[in-house]
Backbone bond lengths (Angstrom), bond angles and torsions (degrees), N, CA, C in turn:
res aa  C-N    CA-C-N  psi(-1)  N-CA   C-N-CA  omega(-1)  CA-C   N-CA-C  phi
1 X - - - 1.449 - - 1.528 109.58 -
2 X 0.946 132.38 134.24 1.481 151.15 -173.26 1.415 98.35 -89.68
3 X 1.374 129.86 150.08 1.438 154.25 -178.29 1.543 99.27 -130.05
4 X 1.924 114.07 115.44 1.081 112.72 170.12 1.668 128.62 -94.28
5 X 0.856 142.23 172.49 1.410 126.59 151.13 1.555 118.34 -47.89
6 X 1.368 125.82 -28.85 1.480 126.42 168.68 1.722 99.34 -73.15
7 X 0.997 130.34 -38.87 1.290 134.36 -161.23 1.816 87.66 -64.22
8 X 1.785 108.49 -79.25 1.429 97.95 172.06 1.522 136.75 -34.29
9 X 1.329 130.14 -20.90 1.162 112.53 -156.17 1.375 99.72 -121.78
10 X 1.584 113.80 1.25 1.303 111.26 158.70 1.478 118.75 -94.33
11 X 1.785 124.76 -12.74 0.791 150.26 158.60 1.670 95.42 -33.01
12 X 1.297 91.54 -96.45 1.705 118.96 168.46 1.768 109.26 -18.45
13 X 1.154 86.31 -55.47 2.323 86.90 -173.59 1.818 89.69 -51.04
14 X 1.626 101.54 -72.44 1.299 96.83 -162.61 2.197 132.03 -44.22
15 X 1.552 95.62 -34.98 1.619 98.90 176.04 1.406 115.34 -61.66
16 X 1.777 94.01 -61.99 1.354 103.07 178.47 1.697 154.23 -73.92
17 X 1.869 92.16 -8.33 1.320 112.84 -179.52 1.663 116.55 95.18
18 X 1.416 122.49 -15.95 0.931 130.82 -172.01 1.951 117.33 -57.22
19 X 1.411 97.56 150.23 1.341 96.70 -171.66 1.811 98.93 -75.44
20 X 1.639 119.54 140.17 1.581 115.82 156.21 1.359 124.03 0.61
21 X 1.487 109.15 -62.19 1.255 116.70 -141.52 1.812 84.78 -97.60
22 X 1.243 131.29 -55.44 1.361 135.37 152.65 2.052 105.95 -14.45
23 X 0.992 103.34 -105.19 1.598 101.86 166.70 1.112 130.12 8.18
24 X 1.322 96.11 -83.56 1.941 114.79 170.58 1.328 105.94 -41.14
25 X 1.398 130.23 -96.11 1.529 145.18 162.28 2.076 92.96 -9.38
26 X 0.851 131.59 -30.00 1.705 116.64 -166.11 1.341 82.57 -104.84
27 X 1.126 154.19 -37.11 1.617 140.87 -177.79 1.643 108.62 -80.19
28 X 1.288 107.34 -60.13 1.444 109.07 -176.49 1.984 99.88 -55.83
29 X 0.519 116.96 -21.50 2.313 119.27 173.68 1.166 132.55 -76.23
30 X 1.757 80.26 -40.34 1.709 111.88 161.45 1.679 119.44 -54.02
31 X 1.487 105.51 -57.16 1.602 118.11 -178.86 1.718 104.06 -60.86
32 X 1.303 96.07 -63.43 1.261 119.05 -179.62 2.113 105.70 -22.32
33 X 1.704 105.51 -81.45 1.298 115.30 141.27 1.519 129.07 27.93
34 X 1.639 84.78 -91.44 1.081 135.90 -176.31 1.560 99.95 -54.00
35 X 1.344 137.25 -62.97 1.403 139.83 172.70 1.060 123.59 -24.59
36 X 1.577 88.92 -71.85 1.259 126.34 -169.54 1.501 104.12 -62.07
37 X 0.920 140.56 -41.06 1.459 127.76 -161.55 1.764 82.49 -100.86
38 X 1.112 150.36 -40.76 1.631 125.29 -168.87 1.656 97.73 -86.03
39 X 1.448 129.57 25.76 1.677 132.41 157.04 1.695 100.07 -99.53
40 X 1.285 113.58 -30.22 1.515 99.21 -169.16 1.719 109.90 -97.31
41 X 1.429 120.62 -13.22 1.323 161.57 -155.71 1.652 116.54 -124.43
42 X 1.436 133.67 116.15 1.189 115.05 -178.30 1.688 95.09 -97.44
43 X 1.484 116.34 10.16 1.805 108.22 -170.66 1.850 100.72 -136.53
44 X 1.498 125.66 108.61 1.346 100.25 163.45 1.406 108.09 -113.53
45 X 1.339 120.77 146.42 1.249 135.07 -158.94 1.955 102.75 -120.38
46 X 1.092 102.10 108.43 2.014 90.75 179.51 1.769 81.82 -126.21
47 X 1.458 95.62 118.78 1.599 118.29 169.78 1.482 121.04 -23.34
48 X 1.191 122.05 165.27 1.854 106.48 -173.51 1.629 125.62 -0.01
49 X 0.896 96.69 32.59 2.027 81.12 170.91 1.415 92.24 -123.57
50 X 2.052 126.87 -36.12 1.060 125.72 -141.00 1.565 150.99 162.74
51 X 0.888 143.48 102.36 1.820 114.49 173.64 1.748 121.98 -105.24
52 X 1.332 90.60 151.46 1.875 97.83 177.16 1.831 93.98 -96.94
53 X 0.929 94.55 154.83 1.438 110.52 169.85 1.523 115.82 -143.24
54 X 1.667 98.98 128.12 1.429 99.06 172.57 1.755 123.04 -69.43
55 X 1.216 118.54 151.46 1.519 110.51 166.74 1.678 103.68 -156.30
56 X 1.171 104.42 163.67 1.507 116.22 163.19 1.204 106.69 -142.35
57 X 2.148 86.68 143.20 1.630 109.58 -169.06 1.683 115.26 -82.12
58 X 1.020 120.86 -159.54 1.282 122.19 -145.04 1.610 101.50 -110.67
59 X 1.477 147.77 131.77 1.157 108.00 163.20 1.373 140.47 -73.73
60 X 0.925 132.76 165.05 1.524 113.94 -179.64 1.627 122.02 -154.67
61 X 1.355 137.51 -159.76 1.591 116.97 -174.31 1.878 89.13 -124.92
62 X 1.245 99.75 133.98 1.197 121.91 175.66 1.944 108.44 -100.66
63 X 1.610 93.78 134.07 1.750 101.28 148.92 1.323 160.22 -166.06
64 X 1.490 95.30 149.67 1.721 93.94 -150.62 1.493 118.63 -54.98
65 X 1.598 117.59 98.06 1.678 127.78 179.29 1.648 109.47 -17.77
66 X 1.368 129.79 -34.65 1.476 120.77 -170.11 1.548 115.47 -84.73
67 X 1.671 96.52 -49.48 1.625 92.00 -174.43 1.952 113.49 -100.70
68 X 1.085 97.28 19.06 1.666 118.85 -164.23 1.692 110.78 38.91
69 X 1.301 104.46 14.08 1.653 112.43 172.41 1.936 111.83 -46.99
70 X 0.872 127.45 146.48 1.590 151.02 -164.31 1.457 105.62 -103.93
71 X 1.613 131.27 104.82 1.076 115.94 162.58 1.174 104.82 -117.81
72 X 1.913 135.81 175.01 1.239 158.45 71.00 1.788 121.35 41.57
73 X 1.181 118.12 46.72 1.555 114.72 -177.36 1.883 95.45 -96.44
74 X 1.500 89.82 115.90 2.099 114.74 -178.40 1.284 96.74 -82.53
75 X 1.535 101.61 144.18 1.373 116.36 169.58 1.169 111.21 -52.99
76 X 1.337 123.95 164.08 1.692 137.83 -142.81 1.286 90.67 -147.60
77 X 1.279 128.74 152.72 1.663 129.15 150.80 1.791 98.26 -98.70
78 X 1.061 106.55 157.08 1.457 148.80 -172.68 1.217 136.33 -139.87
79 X 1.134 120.61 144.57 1.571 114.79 176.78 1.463 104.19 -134.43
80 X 1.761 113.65 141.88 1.624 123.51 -170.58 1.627 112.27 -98.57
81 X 1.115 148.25 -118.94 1.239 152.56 151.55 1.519 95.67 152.42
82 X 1.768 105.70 118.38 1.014 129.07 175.18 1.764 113.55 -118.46
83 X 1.321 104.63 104.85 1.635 100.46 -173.26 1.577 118.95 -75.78
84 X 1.319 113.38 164.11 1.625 113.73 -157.85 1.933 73.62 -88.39
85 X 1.655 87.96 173.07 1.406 116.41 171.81 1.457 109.04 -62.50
86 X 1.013 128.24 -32.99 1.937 124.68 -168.04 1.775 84.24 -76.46
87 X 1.752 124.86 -52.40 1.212 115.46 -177.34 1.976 133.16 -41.37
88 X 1.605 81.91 -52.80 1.672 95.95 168.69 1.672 108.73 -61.84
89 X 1.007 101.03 -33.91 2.091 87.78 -165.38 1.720 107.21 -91.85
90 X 1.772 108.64 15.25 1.543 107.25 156.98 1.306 95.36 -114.46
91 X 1.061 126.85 -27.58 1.693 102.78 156.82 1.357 126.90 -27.12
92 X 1.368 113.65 -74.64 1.444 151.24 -146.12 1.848 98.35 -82.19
């Protein structure tokens, strides 16, 4: 099952009391945030839930399965997400 941003922020109305439109605006700021600080940052760290980490991949030679032609695929930036220990042991 997939978790949307509507899913969260009605999540959010219901725990916290928050109005709809309140909610939304605190998730969508949240992500937003969230961008923004792993563009200026290659590491964000938010206490027991987790960290994202920026990285970039490698370049390398790509090829197309039909004509076995050889291309040029450029490194990419990426982001990982490694959850803290309190995260894994509500998994588990």
């Amino acid at each position: 099952m997939n978790i949307t941003k509507k899913d969260l922020s009605y999540s959010l109305k219901e725990e916290v009391n928050l109005s709809k439109e309140e909610s939304s605006v605190f998730v969508d700021e949240f992500f937003i945030s969230l961008a923004k600080a792993l563009n200026k940052n290659s590491k964000v760290k938010i206490s027991g839930f987790g960290t994202f980490i920026k990285f970039y991949t490698k370049p390398r030679i790509g090829r197309n399965p039909k004509t076995k032609e050889s291309f040029p695929i450029p490194s990419i930036e990426k982001v990982k997400f490694a959850p803290a220990k309190k995260t894994k042991n509500m998994l588990n």
